[in-house]
PyMOL CGO cylinders between C-alpha atoms (Angstrom):
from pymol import cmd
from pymol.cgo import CYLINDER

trace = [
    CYLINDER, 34.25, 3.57, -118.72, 31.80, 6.46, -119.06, 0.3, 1, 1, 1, 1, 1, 1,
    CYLINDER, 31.80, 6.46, -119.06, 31.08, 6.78, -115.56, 0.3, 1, 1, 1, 1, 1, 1,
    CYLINDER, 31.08, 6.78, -115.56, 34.81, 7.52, -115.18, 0.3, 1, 1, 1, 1, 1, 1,
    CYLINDER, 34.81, 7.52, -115.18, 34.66, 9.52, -117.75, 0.3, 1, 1, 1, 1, 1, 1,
    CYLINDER, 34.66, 9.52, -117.75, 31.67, 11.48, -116.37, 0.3, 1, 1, 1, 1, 1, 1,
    CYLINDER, 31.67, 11.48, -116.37, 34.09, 11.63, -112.87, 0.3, 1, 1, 1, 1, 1, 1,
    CYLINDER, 34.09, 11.63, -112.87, 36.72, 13.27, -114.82, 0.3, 1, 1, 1, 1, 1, 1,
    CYLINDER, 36.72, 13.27, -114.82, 34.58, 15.66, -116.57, 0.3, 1, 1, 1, 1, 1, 1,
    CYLINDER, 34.58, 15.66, -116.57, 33.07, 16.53, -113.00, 0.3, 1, 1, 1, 1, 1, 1,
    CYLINDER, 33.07, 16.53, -113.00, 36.41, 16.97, -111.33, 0.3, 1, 1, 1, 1, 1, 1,
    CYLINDER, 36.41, 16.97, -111.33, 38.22, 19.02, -114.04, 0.3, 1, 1, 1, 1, 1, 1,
    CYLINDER, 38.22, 19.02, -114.04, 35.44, 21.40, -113.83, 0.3, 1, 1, 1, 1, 1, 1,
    CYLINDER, 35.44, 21.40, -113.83, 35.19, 21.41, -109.88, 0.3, 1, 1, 1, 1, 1, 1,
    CYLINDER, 35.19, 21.41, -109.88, 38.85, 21.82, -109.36, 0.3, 1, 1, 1, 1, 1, 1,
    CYLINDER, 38.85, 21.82, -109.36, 39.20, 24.67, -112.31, 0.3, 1, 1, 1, 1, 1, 1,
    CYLINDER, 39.20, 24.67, -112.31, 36.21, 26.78, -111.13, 0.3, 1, 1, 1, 1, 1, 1,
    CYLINDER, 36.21, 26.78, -111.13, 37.87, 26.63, -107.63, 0.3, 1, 1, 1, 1, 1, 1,
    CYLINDER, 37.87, 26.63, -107.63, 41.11, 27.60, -108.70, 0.3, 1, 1, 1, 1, 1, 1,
    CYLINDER, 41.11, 27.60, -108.70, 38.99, 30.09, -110.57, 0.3, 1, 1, 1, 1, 1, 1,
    CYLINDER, 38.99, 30.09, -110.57, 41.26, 29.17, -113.46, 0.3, 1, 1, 1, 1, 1, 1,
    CYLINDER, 41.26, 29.17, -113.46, 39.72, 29.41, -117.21, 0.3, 1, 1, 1, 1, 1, 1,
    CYLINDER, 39.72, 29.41, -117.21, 39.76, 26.58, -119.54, 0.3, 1, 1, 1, 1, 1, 1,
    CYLINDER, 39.76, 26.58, -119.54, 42.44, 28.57, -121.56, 0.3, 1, 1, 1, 1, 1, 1,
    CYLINDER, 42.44, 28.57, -121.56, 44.61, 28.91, -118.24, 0.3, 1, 1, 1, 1, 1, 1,
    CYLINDER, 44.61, 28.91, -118.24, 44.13, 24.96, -117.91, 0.3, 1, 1, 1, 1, 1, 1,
    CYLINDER, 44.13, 24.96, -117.91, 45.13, 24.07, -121.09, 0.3, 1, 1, 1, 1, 1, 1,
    CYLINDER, 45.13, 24.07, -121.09, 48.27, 26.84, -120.63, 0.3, 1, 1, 1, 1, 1, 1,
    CYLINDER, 48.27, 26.84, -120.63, 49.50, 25.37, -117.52, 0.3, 1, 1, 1, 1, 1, 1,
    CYLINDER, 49.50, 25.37, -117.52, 48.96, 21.77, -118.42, 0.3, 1, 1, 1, 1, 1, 1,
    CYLINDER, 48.96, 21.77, -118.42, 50.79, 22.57, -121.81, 0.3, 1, 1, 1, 1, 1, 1,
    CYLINDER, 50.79, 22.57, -121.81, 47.81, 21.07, -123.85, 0.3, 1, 1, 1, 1, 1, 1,
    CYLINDER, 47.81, 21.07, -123.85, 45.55, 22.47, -126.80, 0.3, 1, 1, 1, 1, 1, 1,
    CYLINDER, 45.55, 22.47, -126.80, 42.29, 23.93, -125.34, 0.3, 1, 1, 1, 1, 1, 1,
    CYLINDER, 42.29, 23.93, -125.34, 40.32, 21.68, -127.39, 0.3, 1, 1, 1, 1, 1, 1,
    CYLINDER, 40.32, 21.68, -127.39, 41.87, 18.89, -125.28, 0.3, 1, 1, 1, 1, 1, 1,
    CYLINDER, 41.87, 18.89, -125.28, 40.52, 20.54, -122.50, 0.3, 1, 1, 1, 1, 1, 1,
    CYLINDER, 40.52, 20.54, -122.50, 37.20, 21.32, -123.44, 0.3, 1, 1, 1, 1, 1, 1,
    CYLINDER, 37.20, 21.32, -123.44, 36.92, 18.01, -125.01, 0.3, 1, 1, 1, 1, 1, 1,
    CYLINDER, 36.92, 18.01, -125.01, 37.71, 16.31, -121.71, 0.3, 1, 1, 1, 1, 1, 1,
    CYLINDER, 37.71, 16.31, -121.71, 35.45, 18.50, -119.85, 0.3, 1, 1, 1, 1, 1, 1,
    CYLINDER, 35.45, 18.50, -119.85, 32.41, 18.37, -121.46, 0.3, 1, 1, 1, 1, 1, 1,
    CYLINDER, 32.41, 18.37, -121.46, 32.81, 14.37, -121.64, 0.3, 1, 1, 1, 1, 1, 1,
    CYLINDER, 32.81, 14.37, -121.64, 33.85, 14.10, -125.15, 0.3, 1, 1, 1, 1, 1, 1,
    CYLINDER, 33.85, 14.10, -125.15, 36.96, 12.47, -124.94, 0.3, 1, 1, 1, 1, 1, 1,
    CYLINDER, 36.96, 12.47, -124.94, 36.04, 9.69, -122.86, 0.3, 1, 1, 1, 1, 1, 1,
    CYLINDER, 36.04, 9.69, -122.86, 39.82, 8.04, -122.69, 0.3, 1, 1, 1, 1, 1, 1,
    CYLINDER, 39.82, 8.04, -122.69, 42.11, 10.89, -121.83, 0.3, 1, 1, 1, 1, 1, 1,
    CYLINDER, 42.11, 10.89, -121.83, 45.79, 9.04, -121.78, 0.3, 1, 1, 1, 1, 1, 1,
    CYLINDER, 45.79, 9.04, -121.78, 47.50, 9.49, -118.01, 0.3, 1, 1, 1, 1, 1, 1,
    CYLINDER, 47.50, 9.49, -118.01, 50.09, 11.59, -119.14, 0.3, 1, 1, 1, 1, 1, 1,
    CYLINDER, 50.09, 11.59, -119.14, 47.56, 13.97, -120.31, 0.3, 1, 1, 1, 1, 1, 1,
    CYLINDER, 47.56, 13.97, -120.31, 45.54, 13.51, -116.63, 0.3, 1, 1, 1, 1, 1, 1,
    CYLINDER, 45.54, 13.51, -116.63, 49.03, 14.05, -115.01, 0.3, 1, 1, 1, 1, 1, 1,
    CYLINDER, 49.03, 14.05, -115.01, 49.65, 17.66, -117.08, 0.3, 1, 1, 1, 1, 1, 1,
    CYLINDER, 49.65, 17.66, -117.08, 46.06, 18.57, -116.44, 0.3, 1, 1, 1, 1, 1, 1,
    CYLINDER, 46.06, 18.57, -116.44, 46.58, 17.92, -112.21, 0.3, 1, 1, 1, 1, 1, 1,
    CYLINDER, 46.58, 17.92, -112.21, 50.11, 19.48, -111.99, 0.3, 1, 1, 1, 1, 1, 1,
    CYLINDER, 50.11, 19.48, -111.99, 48.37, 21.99, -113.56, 0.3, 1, 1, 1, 1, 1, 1,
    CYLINDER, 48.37, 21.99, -113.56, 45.61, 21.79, -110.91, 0.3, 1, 1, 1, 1, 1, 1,
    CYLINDER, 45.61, 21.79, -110.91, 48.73, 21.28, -108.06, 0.3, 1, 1, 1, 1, 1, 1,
    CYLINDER, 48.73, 21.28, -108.06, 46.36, 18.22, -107.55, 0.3, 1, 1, 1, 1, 1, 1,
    CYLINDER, 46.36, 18.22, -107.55, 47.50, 14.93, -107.62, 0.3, 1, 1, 1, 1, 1, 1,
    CYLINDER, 47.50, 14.93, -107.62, 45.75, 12.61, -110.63, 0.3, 1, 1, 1, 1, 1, 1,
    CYLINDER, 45.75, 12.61, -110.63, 43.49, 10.89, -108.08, 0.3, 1, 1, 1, 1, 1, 1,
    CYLINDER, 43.49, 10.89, -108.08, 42.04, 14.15, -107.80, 0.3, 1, 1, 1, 1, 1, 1,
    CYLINDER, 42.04, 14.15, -107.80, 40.36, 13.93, -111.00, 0.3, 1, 1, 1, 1, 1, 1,
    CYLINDER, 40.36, 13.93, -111.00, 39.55, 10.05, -111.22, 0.3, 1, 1, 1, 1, 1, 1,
    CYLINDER, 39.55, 10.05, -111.22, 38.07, 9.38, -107.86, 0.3, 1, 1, 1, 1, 1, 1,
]
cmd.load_cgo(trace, "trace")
C-alpha cells in the first residue's frame, strides 16, 4: 500500500506543477480542504478514498489512472 501511496504522492505533484497549478488551486478545483491536499501529497494520508482521487483528477482534467499508475 505505500508504494501506491508513494505513486500518488508522485503524480499529484507531477501533474500540479505541470498544470502549474498551486496546492491551494488543487484543493479549490477538486472542492477539498488544502490539508487534504497537502496531506496526500507529501504521503501522509496513505488511503485517500476514490471519490477524493476522482475530485483531485477532474480537477487535474486527468482521468484517476493518472494518479495511481
Amino acid at each position: 500500500m505505500k508504494i501506491m501511496s508513494n505513486r500518488i504522492s508522485e503524480n499529484l505533484k507531477k501533474l500540479r506543477d505541470k498544470k502549474g497549478y498551486s496546492l491551494e488551486k488543487v484543493a479549490r478545483l477538486a472542492d477539498l480542504s488544502l490539508n487534504t491536499i497537502v496531506k496526500i501529497e507529501n504521503g501522509v494520508n496513505q488511503n485517500p478514498t476514490i471519490e477524493t482521487l476522482t475530485k483531485i483528477a477532474r480537477a487535474l482534467e486527468v482521468g484517476v489512472d493518472d494518479l495511481i499508475k
